[in-house]
C-alpha positions as CSV (number, residue, x, y, z in Angstrom):
1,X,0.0,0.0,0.0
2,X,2.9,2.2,1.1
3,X,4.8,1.6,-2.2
4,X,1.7,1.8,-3.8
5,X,1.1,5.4,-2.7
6,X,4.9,6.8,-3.2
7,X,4.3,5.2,-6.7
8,X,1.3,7.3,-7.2
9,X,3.1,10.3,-5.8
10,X,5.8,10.2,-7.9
11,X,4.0,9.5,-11.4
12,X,1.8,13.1,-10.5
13,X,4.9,14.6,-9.1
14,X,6.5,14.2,-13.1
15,X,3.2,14.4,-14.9
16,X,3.1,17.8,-13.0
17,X,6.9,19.0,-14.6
18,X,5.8,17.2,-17.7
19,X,2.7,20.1,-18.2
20,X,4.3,23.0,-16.9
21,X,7.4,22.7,-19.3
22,X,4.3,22.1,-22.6
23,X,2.9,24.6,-21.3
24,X,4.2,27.6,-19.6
25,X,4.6,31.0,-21.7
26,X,8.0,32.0,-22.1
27,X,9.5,34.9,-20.6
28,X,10.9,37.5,-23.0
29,X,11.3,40.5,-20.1
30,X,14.9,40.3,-20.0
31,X,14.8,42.5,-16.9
32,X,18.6,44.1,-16.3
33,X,19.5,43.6,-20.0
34,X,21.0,45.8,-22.7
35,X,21.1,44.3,-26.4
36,X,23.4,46.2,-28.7
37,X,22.4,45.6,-31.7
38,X,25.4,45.8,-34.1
39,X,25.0,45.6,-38.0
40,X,25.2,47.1,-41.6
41,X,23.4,50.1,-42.4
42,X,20.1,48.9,-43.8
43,X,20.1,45.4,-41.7
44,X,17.4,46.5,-40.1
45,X,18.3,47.3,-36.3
46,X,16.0,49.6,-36.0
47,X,13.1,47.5,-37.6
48,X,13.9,44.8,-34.9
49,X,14.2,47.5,-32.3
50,X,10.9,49.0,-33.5
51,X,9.5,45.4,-33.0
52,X,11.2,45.2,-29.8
53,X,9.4,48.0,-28.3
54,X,6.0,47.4,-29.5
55,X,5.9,43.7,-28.8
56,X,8.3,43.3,-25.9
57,X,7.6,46.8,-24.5
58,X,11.6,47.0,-24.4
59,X,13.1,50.8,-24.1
60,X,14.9,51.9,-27.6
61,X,17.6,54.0,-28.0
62,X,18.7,55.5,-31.3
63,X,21.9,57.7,-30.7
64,X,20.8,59.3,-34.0
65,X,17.7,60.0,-33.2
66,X,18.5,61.0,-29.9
67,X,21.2,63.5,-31.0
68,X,18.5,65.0,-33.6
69,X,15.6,65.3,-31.0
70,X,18.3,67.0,-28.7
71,X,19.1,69.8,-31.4
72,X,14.6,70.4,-32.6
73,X,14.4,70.6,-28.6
74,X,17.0,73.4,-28.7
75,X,18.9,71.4,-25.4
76,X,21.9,72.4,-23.6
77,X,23.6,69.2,-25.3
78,X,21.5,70.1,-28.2
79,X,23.3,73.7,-29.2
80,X,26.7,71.6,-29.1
81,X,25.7,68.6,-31.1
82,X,24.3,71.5,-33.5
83,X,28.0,73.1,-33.4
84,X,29.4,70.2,-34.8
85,X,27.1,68.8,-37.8
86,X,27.1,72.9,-38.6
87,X,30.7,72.7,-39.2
88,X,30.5,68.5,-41.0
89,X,32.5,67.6,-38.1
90,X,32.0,64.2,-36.2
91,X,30.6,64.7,-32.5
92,X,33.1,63.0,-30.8
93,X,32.5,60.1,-28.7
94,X,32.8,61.7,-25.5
95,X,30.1,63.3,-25.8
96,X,27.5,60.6,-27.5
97,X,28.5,58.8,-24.0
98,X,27.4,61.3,-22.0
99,X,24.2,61.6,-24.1
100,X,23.5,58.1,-23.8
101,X,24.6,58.1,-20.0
102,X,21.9,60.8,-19.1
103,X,19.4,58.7,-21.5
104,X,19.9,55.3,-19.7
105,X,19.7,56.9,-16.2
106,X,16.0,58.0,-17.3
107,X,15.3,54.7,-18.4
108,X,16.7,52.1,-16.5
109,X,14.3,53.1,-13.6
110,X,11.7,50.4,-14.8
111,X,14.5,47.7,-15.0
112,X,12.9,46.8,-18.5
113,X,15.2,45.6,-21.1
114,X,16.8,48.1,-23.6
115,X,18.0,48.0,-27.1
116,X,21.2,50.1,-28.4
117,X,20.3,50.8,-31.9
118,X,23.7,51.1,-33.4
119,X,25.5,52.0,-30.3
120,X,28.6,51.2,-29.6
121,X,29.8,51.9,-33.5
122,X,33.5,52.1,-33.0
123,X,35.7,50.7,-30.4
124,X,36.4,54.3,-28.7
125,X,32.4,54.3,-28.4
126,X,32.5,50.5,-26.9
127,X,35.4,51.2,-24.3
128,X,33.7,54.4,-22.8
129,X,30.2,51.8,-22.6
130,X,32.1,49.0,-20.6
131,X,33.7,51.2,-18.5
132,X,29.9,53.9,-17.7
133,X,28.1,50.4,-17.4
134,X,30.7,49.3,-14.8
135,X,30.8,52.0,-13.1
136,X,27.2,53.4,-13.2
137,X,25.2,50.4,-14.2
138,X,26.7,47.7,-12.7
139,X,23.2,45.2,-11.8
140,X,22.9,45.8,-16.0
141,X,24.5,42.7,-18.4
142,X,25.3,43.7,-21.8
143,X,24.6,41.4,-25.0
144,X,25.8,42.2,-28.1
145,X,23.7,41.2,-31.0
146,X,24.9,40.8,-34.7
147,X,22.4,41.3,-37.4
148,X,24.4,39.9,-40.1
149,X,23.7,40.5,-44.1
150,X,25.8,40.8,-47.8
151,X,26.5,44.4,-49.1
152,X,24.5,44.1,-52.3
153,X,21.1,43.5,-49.9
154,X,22.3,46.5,-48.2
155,X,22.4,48.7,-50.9
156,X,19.3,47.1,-52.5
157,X,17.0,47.8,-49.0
158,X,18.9,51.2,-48.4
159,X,18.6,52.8,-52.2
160,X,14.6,52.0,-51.7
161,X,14.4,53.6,-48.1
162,X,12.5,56.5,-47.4
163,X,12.2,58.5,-43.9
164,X,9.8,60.7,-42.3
165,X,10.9,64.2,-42.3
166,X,9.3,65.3,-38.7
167,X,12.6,65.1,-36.7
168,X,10.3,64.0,-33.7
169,X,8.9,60.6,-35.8
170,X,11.8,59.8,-38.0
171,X,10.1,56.4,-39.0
172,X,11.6,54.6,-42.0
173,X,9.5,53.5,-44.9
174,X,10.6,50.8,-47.8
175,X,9.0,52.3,-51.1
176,X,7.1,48.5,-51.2
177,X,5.2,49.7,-48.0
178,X,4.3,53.4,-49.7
179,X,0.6,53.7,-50.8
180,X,0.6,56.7,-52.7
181,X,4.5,57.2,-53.6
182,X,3.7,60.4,-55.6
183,X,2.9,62.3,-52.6
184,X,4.5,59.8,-50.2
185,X,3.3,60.9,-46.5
186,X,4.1,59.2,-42.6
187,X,1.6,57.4,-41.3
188,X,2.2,58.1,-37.8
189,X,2.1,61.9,-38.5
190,X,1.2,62.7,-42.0
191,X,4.6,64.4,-42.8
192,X,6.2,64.2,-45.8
193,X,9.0,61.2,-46.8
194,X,11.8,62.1,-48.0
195,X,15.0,60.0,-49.4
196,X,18.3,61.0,-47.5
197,X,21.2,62.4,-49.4
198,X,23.5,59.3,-47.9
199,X,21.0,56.6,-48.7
200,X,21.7,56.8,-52.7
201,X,23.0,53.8,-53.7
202,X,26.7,54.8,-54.7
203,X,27.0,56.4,-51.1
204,X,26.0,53.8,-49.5
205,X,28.7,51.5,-50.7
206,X,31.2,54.1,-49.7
207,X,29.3,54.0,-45.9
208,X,29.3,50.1,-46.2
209,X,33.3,50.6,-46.5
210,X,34.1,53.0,-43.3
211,X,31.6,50.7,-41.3
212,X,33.6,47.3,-42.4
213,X,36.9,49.5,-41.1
214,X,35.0,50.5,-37.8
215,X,33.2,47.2,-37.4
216,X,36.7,44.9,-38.1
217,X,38.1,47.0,-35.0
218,X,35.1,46.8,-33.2
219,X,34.7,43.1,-33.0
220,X,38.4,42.7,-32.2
221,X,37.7,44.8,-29.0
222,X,34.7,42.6,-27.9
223,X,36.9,39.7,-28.8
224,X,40.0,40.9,-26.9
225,X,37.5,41.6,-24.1
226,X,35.6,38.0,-24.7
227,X,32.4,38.9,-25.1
228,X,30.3,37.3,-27.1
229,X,28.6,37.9,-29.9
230,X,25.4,36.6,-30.9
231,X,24.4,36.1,-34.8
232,X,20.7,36.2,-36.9
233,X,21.1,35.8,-40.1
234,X,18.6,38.2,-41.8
235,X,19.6,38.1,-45.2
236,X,16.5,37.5,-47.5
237,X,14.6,37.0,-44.5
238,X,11.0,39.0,-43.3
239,X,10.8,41.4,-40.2
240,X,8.7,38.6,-38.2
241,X,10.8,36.1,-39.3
242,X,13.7,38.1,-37.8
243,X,12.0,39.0,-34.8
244,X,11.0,35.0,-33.7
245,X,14.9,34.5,-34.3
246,X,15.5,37.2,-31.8
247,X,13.0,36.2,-29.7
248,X,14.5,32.5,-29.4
249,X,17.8,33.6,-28.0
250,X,16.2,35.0,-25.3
């Protein structure tokens, strides 16, 4: 009877484990984690960071963005970022970290996971990241994720890219998604579209060339530093098809 009974208890004890592991709902939270997601122009970070946001309810940041909201907004930070595209200079990294610093003390409050659109781009950028999250953000982990695609998809998505001209929006458009592309409009704000100087097709294969330089040093820093990096492939592939790769290296 005894035997009988630790029998039974064992068999619901593992039928039990046996249900919960069919059917529990993952987690995708990824409390205390920042994803830099590092890539090609026109690989589509900021598609799956878009996703990321909406779906996950993860906290974005896009240093580009950022740096053009901080100059409409007339900031402090702002008047000096202004100083330097004024003049075609690069901002220097120093201070994109202490815009990014000020951004991720705003949003880490919530402890919700956050997405580096871009950022770190160079190795200067990634050694001033390691050390502010040391130092600053220590109870944060940092993954660094590689959205990896050919140069000739790069030009071929980039070339038919077009971008909302409301410097508070900024959304990105491919001309497949345009309804009316005579008078091509946002439809998150109804401003016009417009096609960026740098995202003609014989600039961008110049771009593609000073990223591979920046990128090459880049991953031999996270290398030196052993971090690892995590690949999708999203060549030829569709945005949810990309994001349910993300999702399962959560």
């Amino acid at each position: 009877m005894k035997q009988n009974l630790i029998l039974f208890i064992s068999i619901a004890i593992l039928g039990g484990a046996i249900y919960y592991h069919f059917t529990k709902k993952p987690s995708y939270k990824a409390e205390k984690t920042i994803f830099s997601f590092l890539g090609a122009p026109g690989s589509g970070k900021g598609t799956l960071a878009e996703q990321c946001a909406q779906k996950l309810d993860y906290n974005v940041l896009s240093t580009g963005n950022l740096c053009r909201k901080h100059i409409a907004d007339k900031t402090e930070l702002g008047n000096k970022l202004q100083k330097y595209t004024n003049s075609g200079r690069l901002v220097p990294d120093h201070i994109i970290a202490v815009m990014v610093k000020g951004w991720l003390k705003e949003n880490t409050k919530d402890n919700k996971a956050i997405v580096l659109d871009g950022y770190p781009r160079t190795e200067k950028q990634a050694i001033l990241l390691f050390d502010m999250l040391k130092k600053d953000f220590p109870e944060y982990s940092l993954r660094i994720i590689s959205l990896d695609i050919s140069q000739d998809e790069v030009v071929k998505r980039i070339s038919n890219r077009l971008v909302c001209n409301n410097k508070k929006c900024q959304a990105v458009y491919n001309t497949g998604q345009i309804k009316n592309i005579d008078d091509p409009l946002c439809e998150l704000c109804d401003d016009k579209l417009i096609k960026r100087d740098n995202d003609k097709a014989e600039v961008v294969r110049e771009r593609l060339k000073v990223y591979e330089q920046k990128a090459k040093k880049l991953l031999n820093f996270y290398k030196a530093s052993r971090k690892k990096i995590e690949n999708i492939n999203v060549e030829s592939k569709t945005i949810p098809q990309i994001f349910e790769e993300f999702k399962g290296i959560l």
